[in-house]
PQR file of N, CA, C, O and H, with PARSE charges and radii, in Angstrom:
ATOM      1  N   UNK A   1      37.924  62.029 -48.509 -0.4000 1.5000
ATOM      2  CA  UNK A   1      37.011  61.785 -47.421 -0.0000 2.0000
ATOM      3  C   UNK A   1      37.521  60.656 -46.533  0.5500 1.7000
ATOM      4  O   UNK A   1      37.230  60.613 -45.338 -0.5500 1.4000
ATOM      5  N   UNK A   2      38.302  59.722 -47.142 -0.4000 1.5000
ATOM      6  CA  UNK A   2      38.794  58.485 -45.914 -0.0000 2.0000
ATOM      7  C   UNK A   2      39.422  58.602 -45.316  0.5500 1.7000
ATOM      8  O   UNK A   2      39.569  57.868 -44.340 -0.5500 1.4000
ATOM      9  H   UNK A   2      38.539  59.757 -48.113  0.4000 1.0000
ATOM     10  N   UNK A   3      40.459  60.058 -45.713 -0.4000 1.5000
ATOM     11  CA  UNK A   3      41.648  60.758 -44.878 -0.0000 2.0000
ATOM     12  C   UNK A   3      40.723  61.351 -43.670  0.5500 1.7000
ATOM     13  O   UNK A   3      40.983  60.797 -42.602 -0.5500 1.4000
ATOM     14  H   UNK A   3      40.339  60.655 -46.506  0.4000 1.0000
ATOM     15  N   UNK A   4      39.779  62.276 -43.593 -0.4000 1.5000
ATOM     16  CA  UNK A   4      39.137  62.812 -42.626 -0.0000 2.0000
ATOM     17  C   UNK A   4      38.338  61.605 -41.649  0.5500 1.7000
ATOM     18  O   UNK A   4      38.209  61.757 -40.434 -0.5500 1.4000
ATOM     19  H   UNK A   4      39.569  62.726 -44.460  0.4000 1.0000
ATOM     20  N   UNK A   5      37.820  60.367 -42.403 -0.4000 1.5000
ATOM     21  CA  UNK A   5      37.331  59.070 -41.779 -0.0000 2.0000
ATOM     22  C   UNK A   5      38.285  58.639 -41.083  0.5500 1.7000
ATOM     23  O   UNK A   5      38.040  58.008 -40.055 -0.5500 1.4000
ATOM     24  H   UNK A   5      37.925  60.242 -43.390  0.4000 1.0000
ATOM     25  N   UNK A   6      39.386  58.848 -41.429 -0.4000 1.5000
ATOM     26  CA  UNK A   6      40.929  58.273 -40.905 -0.0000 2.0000
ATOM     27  C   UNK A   6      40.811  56.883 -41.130  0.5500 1.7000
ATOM     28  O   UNK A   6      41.325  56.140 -40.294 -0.5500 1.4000
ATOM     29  H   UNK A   6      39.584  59.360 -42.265  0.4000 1.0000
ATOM     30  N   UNK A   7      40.187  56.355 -42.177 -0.4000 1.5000
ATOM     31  CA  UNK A   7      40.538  54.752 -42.578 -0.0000 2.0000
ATOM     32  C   UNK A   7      41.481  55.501 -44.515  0.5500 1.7000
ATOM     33  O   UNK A   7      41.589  56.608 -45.042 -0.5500 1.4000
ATOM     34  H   UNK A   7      39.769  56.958 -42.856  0.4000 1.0000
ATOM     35  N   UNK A   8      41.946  53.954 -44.898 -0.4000 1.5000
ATOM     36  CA  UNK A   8      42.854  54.171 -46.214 -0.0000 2.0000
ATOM     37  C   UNK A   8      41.541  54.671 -47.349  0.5500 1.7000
ATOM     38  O   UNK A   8      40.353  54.595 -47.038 -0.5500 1.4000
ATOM     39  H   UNK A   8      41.857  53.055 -44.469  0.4000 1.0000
ATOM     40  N   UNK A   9      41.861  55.000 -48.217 -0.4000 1.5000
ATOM     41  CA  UNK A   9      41.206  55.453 -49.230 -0.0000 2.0000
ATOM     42  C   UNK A   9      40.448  53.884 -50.002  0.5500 1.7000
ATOM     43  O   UNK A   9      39.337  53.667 -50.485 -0.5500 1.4000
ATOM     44  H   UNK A   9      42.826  55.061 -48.470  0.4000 1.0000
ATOM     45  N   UNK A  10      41.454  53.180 -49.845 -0.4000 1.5000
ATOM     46  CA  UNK A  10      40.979  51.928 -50.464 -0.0000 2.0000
ATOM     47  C   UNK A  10      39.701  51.059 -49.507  0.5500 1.7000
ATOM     48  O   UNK A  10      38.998  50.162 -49.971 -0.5500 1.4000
ATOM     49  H   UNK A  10      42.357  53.356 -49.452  0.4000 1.0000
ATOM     50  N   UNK A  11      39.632  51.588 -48.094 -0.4000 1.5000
ATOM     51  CA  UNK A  11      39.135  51.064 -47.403 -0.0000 2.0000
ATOM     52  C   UNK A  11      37.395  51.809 -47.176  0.5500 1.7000
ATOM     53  O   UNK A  11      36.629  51.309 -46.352 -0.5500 1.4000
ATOM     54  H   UNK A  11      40.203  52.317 -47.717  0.4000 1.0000
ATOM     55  N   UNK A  12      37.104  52.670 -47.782 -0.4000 1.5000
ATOM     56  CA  UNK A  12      36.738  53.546 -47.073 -0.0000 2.0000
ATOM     57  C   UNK A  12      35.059  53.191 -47.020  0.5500 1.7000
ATOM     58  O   UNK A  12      34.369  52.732 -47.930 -0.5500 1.4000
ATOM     59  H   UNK A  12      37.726  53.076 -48.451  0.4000 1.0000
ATOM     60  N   UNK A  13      34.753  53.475 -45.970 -0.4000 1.5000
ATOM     61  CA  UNK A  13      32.911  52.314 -45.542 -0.0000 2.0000
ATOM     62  C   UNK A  13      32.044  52.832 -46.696  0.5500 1.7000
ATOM     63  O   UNK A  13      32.463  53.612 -47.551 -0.5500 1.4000
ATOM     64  H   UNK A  13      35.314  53.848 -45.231  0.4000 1.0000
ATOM     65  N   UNK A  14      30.696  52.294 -46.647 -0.4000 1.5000
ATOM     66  CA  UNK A  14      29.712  53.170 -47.553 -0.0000 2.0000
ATOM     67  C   UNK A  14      28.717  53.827 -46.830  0.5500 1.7000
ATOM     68  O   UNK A  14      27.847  54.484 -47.401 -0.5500 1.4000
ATOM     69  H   UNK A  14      30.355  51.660 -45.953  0.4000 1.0000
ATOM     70  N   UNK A  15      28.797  53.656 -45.163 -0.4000 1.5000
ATOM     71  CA  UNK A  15      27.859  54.465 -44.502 -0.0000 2.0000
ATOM     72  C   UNK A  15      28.770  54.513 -42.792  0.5500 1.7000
ATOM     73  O   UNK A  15      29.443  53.623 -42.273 -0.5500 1.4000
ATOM     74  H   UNK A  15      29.503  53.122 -44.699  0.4000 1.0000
ATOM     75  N   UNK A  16      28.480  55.744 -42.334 -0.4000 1.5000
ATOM     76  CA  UNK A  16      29.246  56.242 -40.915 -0.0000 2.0000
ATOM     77  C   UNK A  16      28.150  56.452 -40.316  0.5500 1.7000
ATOM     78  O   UNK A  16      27.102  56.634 -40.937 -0.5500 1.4000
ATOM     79  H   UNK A  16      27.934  56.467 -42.755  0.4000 1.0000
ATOM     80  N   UNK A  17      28.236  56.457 -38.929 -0.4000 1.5000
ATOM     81  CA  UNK A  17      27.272  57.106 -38.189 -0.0000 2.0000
ATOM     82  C   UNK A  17      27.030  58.204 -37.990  0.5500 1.7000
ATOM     83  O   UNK A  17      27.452  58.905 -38.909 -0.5500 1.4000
ATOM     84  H   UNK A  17      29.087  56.309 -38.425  0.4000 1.0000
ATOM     85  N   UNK A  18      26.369  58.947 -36.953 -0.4000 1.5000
ATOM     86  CA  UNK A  18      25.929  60.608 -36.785 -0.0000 2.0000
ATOM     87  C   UNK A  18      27.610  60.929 -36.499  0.5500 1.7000
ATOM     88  O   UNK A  18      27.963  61.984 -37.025 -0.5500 1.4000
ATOM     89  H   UNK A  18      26.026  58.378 -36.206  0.4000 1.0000
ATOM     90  N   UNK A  19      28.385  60.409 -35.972 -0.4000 1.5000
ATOM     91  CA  UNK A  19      29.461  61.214 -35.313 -0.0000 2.0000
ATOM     92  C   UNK A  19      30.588  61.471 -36.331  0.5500 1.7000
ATOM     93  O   UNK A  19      31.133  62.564 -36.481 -0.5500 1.4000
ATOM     94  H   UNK A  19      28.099  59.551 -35.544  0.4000 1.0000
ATOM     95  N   UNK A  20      30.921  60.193 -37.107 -0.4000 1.5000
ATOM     96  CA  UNK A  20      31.710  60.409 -38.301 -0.0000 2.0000
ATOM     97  C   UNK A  20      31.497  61.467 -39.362  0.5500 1.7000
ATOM     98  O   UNK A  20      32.193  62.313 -39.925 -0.5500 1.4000
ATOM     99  H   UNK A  20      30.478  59.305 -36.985  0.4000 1.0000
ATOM    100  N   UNK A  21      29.832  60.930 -39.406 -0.4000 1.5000
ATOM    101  CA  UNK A  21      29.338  62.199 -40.592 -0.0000 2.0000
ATOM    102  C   UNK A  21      29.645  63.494 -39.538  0.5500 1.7000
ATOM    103  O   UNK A  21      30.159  62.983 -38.543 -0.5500 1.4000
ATOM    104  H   UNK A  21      29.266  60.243 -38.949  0.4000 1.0000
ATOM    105  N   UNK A  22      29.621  63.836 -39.494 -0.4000 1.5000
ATOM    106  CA  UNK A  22      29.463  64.918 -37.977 -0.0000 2.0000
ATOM    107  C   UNK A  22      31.325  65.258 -38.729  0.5500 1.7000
ATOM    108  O   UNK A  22      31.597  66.257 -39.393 -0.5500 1.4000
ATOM    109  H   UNK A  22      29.203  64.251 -40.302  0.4000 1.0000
ATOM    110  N   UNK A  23      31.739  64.795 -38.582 -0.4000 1.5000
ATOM    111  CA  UNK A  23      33.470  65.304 -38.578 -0.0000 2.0000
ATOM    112  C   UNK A  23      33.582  65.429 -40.158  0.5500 1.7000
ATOM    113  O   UNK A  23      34.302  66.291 -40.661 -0.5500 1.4000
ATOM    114  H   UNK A  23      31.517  63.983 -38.042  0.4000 1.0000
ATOM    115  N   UNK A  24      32.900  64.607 -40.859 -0.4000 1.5000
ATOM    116  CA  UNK A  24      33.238  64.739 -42.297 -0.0000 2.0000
ATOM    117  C   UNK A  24      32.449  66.154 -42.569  0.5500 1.7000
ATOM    118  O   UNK A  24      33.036  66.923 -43.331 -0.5500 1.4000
ATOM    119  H   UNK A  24      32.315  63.907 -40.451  0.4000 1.0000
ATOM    120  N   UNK A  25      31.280  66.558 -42.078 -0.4000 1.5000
ATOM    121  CA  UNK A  25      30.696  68.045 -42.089 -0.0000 2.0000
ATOM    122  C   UNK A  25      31.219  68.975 -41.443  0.5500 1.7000
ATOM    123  O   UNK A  25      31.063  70.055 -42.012 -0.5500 1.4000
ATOM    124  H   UNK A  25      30.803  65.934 -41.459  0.4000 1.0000
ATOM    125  N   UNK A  26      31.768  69.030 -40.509 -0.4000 1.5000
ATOM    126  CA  UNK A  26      32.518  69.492 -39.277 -0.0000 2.0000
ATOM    127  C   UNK A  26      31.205  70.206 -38.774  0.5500 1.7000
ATOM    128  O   UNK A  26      31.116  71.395 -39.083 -0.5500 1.4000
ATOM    129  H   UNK A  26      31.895  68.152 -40.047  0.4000 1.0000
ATOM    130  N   UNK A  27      30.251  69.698 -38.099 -0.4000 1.5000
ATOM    131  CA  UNK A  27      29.336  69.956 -37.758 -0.0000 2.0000
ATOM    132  C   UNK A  27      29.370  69.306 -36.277  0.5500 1.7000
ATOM    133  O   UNK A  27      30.320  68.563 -36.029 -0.5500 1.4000
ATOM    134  H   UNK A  27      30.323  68.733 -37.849  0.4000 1.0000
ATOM    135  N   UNK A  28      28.247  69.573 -35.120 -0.4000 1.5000
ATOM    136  CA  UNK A  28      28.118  68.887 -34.025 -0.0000 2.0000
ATOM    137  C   UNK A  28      26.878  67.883 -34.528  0.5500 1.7000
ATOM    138  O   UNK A  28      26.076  68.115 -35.433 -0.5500 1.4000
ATOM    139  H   UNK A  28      27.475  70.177 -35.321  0.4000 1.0000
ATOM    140  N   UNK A  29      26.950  66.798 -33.746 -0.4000 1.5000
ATOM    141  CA  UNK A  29      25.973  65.646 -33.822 -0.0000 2.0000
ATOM    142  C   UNK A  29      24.606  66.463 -33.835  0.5500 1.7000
ATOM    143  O   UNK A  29      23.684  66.287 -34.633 -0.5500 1.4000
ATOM    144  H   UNK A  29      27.601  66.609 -33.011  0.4000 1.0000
ATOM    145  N   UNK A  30      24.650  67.355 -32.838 -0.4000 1.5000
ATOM    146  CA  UNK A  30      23.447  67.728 -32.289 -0.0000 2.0000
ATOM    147  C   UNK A  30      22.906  68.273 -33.674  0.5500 1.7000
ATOM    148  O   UNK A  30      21.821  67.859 -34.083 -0.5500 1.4000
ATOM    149  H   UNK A  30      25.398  67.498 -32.190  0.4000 1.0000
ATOM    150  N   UNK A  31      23.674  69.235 -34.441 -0.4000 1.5000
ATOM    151  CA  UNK A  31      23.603  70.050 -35.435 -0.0000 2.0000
ATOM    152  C   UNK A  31      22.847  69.067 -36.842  0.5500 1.7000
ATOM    153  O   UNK A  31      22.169  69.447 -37.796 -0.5500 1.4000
ATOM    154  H   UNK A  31      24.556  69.571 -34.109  0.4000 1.0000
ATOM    155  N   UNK A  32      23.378  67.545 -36.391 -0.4000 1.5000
ATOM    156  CA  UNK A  32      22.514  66.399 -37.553 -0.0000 2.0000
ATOM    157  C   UNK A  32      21.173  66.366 -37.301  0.5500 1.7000
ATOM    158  O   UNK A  32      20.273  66.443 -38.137 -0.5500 1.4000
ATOM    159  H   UNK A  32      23.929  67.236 -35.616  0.4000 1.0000
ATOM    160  N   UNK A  33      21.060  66.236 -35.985 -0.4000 1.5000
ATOM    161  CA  UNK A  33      19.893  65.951 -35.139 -0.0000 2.0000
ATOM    162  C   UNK A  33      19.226  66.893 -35.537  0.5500 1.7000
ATOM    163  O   UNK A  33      18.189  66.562 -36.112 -0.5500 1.4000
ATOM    164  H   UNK A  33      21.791  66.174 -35.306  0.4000 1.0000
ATOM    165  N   UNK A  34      19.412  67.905 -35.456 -0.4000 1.5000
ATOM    166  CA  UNK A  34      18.543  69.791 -35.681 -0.0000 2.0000
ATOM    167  C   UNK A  34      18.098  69.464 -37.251  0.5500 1.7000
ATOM    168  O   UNK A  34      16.924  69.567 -37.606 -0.5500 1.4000
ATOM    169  H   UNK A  34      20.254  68.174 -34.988  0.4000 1.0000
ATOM    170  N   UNK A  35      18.930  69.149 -37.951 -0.4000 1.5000
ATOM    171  CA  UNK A  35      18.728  69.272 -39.385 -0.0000 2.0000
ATOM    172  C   UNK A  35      17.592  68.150 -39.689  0.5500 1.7000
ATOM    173  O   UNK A  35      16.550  68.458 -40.268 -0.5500 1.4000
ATOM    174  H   UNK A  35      19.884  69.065 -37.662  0.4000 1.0000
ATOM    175  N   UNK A  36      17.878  66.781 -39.242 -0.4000 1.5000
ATOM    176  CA  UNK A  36      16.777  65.797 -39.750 -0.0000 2.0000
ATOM    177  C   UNK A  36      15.407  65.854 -39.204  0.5500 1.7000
ATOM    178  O   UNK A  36      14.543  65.340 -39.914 -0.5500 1.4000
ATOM    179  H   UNK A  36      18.724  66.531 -38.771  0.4000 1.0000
ATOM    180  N   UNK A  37      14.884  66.588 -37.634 -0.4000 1.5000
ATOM    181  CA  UNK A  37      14.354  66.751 -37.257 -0.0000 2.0000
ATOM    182  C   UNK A  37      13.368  67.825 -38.121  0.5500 1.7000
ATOM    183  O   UNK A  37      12.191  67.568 -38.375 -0.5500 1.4000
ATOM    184  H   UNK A  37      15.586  67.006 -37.057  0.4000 1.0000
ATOM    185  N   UNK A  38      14.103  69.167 -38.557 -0.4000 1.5000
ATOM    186  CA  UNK A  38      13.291  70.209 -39.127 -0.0000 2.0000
ATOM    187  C   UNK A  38      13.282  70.222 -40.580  0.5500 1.7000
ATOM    188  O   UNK A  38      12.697  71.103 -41.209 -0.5500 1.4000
ATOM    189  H   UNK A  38      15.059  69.376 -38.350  0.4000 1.0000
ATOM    190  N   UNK A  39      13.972  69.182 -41.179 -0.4000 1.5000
ATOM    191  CA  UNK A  39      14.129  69.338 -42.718 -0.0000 2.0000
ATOM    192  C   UNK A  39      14.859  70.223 -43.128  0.5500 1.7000
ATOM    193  O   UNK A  39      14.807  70.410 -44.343 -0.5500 1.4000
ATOM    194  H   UNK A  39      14.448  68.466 -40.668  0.4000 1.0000
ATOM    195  N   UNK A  40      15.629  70.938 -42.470 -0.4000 1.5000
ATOM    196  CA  UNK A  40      16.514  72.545 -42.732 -0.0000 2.0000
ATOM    197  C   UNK A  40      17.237  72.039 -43.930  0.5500 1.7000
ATOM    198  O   UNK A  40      17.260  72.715 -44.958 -0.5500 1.4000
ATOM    199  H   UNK A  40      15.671  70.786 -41.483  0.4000 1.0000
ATOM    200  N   UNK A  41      17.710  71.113 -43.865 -0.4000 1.5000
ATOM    201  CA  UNK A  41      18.565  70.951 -45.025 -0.0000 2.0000
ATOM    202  C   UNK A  41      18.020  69.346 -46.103  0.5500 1.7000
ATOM    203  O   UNK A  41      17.514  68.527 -45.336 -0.5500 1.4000
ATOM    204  H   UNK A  41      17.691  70.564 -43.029  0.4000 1.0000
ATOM    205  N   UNK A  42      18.035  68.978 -47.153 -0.4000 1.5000
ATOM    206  CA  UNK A  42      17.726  67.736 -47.427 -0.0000 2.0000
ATOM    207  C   UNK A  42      19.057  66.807 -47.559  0.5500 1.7000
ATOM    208  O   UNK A  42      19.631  66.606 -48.629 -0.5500 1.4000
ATOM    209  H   UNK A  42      18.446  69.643 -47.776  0.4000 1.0000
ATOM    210  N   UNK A  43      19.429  66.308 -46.388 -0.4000 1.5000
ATOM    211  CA  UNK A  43      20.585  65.233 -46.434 -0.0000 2.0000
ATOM    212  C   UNK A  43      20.283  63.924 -46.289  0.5500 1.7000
ATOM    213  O   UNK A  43      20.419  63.369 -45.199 -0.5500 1.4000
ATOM    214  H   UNK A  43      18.963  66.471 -45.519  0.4000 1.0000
ATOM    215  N   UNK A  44      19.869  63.328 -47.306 -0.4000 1.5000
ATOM    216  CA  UNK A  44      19.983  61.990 -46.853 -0.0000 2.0000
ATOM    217  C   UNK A  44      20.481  61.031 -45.520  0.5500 1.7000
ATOM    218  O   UNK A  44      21.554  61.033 -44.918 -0.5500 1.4000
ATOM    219  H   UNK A  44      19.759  63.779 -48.192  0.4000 1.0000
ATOM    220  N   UNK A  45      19.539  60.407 -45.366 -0.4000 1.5000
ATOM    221  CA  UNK A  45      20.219  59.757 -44.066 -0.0000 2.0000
ATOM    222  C   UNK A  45      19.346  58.125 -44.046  0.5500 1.7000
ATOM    223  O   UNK A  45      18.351  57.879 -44.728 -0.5500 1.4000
ATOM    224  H   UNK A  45      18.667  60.405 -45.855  0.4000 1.0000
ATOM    225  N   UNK A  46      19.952  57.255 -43.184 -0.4000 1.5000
ATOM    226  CA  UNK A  46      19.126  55.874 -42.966 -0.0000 2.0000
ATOM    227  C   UNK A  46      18.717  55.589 -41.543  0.5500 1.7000
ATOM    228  O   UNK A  46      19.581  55.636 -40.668 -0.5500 1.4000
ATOM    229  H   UNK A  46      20.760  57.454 -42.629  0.4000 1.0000
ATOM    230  N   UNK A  47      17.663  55.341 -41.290 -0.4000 1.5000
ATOM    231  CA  UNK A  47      17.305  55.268 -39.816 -0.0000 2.0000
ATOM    232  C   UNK A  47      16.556  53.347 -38.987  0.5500 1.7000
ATOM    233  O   UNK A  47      15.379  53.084 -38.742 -0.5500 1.4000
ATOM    234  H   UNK A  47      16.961  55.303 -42.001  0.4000 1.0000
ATOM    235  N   UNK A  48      17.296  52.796 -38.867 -0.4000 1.5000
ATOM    236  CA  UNK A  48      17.085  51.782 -38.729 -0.0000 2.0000
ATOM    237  C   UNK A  48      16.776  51.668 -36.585  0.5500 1.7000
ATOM    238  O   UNK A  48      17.650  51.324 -35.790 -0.5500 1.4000
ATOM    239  H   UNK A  48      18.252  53.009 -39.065  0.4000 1.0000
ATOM    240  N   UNK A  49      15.419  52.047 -36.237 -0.4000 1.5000
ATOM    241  CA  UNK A  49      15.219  51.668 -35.069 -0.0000 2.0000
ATOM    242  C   UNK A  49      15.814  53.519 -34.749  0.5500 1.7000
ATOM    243  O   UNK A  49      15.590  54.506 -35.449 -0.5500 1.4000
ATOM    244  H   UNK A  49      14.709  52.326 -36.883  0.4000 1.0000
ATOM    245  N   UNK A  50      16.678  53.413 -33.318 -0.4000 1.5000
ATOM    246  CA  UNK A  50      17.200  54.317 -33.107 -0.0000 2.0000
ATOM    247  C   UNK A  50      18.731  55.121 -33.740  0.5500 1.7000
ATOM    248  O   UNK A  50      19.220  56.238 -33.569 -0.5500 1.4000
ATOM    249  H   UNK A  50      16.860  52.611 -32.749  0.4000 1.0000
ATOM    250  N   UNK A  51      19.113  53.982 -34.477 -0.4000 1.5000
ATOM    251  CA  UNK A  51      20.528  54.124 -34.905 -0.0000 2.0000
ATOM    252  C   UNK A  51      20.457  54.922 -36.466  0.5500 1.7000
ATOM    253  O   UNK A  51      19.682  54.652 -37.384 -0.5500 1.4000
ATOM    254  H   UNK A  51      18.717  53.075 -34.616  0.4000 1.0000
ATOM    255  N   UNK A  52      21.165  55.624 -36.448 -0.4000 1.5000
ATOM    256  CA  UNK A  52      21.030  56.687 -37.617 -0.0000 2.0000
ATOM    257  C   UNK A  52      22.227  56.665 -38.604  0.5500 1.7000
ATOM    258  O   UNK A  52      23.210  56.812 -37.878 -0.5500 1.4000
ATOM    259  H   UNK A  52      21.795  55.844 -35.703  0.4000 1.0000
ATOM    260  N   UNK A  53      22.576  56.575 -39.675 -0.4000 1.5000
ATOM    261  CA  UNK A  53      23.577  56.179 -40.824 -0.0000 2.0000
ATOM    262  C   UNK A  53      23.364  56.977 -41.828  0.5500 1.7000
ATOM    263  O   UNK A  53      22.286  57.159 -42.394 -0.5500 1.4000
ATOM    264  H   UNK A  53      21.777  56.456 -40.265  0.4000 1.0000
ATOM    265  N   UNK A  54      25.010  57.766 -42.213 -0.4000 1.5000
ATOM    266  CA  UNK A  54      24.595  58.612 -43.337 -0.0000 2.0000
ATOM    267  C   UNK A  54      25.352  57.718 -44.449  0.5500 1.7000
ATOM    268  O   UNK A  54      26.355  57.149 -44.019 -0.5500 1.4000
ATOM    269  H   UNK A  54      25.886  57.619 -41.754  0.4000 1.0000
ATOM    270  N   UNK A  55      24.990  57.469 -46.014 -0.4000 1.5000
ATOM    271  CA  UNK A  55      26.026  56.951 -46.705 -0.0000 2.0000
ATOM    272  C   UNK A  55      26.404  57.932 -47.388  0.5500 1.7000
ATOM    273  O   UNK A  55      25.715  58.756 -47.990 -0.5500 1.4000
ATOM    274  H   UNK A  55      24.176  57.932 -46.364  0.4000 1.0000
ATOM    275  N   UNK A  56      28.409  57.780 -47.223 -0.4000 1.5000
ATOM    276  CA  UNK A  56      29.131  58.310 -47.254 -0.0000 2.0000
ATOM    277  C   UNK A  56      29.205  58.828 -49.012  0.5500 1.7000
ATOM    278  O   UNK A  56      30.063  59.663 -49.298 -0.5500 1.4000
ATOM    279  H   UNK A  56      28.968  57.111 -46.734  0.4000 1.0000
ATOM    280  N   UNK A  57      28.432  58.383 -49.941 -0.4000 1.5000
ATOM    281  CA  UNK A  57      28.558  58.729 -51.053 -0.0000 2.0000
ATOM    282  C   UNK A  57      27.277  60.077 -51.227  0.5500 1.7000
ATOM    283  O   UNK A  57      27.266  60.814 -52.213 -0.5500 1.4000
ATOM    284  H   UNK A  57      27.735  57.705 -49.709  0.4000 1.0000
ATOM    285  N   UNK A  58      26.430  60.178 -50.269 -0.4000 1.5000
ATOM    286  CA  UNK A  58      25.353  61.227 -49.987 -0.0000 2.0000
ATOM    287  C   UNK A  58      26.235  62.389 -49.513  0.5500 1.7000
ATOM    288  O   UNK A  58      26.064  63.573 -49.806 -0.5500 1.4000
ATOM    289  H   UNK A  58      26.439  59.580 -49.468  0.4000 1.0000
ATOM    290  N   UNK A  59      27.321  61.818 -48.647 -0.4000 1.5000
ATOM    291  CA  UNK A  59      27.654  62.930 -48.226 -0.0000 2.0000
ATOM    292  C   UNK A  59      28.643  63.650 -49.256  0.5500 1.7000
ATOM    293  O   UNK A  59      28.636  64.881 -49.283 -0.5500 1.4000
ATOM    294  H   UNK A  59      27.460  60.856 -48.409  0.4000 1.0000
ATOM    295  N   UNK A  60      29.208  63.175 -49.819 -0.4000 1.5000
ATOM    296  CA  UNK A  60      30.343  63.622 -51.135 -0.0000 2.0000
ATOM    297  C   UNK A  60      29.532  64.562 -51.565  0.5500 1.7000
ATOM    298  O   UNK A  60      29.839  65.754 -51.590 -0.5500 1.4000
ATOM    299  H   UNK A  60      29.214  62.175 -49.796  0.4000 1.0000
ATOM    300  N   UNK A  61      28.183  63.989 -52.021 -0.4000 1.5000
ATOM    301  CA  UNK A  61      27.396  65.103 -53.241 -0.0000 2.0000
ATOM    302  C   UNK A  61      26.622  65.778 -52.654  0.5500 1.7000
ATOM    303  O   UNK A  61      26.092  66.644 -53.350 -0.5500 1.4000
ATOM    304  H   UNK A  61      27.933  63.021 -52.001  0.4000 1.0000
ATOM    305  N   UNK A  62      26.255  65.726 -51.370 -0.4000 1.5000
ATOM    306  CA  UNK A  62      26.183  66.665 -50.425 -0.0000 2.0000
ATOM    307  C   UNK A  62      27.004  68.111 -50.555  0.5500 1.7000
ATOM    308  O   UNK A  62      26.529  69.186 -50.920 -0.5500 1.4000
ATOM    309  H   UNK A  62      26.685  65.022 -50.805  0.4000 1.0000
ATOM    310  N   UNK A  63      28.244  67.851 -50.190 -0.4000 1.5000
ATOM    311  CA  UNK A  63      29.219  68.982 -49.953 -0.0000 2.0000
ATOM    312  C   UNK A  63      29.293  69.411 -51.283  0.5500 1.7000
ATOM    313  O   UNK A  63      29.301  70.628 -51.468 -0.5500 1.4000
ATOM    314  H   UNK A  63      28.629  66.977 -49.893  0.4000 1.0000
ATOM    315  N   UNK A  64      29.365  68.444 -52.525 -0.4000 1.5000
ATOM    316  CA  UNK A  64      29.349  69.073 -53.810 -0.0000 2.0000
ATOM    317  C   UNK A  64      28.447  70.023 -53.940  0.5500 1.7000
ATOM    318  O   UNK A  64      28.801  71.154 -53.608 -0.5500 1.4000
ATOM    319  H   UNK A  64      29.358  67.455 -52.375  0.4000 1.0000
ATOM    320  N   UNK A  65      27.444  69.878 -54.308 -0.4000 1.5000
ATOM    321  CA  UNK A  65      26.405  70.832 -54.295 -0.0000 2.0000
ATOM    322  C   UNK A  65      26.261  72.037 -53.764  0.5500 1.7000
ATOM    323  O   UNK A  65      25.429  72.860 -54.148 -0.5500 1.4000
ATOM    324  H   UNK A  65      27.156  68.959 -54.577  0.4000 1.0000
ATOM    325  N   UNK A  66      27.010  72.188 -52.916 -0.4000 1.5000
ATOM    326  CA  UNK A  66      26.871  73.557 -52.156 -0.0000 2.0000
ATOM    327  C   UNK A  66      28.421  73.802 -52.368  0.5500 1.7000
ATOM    328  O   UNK A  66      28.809  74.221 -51.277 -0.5500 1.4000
ATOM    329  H   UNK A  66      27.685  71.520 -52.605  0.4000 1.0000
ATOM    330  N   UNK A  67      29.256  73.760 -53.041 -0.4000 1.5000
ATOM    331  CA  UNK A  67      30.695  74.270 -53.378 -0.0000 2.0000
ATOM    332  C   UNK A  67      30.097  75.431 -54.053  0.5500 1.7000
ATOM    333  O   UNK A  67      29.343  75.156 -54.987 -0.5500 1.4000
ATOM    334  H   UNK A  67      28.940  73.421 -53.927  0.4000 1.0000
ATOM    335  N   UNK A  68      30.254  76.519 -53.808 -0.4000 1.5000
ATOM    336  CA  UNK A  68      30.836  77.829 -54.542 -0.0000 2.0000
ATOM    337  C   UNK A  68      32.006  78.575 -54.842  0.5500 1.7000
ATOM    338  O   UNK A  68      33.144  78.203 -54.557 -0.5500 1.4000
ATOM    339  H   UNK A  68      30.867  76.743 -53.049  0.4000 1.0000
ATOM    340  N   UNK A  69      31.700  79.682 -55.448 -0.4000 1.5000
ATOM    341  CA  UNK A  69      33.106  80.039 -56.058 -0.0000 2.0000
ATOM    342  C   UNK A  69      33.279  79.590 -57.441  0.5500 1.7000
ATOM    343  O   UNK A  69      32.756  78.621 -57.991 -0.5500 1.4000
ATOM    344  H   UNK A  69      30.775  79.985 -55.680  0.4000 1.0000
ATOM    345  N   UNK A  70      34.517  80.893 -58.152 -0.4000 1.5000
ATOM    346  CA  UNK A  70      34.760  80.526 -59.199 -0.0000 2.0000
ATOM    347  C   UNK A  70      35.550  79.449 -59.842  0.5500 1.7000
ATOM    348  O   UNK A  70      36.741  79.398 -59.535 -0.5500 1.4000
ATOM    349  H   UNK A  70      34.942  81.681 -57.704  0.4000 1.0000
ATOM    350  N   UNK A  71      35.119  78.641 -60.625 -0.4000 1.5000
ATOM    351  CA  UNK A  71      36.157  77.558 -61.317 -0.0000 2.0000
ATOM    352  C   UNK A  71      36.770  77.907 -61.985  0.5500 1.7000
ATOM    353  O   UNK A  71      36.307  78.816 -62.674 -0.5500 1.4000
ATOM    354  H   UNK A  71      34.151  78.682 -60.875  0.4000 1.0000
ATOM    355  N   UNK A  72      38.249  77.456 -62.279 -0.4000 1.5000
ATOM    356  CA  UNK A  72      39.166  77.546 -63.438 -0.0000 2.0000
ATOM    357  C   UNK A  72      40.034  77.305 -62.738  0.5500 1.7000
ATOM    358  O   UNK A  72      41.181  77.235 -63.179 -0.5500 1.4000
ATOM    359  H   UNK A  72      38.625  76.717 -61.719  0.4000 1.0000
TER
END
């Protein structure tokens, strides 16, 4: 995930904004906006005033969770 953040792995924040998360989903901003607005999906998020923050460890187990397909 810090490769797609484009910071080092060692570096990597504990919360991005709508636009970062946005690239780490490959989603459009707008598409965050749609989702927190209607509940479509349950993604964690932090909302301080107008400024919106996803932490980046929500989003890991985020994408986990919805991995399909067979393992081995």
């Amino acid at each position: 995930m810090g490769r797609t953040l484009g910071c080092p792995a060692d570096a990597i924040p504990t919360q991005v904004d709508e636009q970062k998360a946005s690239i780490v989903l490959d989603v459009k901003p707008a598409t965050l906006c749609n989702w927190r607005c209607t509940g479509r999906y349950n993604l964690p998020y932090v909302k301080t005033g107008r400024l919106v923050r996803y932490r980046v460890a929500d989003l890991a187990e985020w994408i986990a969770k919805r991995r399909t397909g067979m393992e081995g």
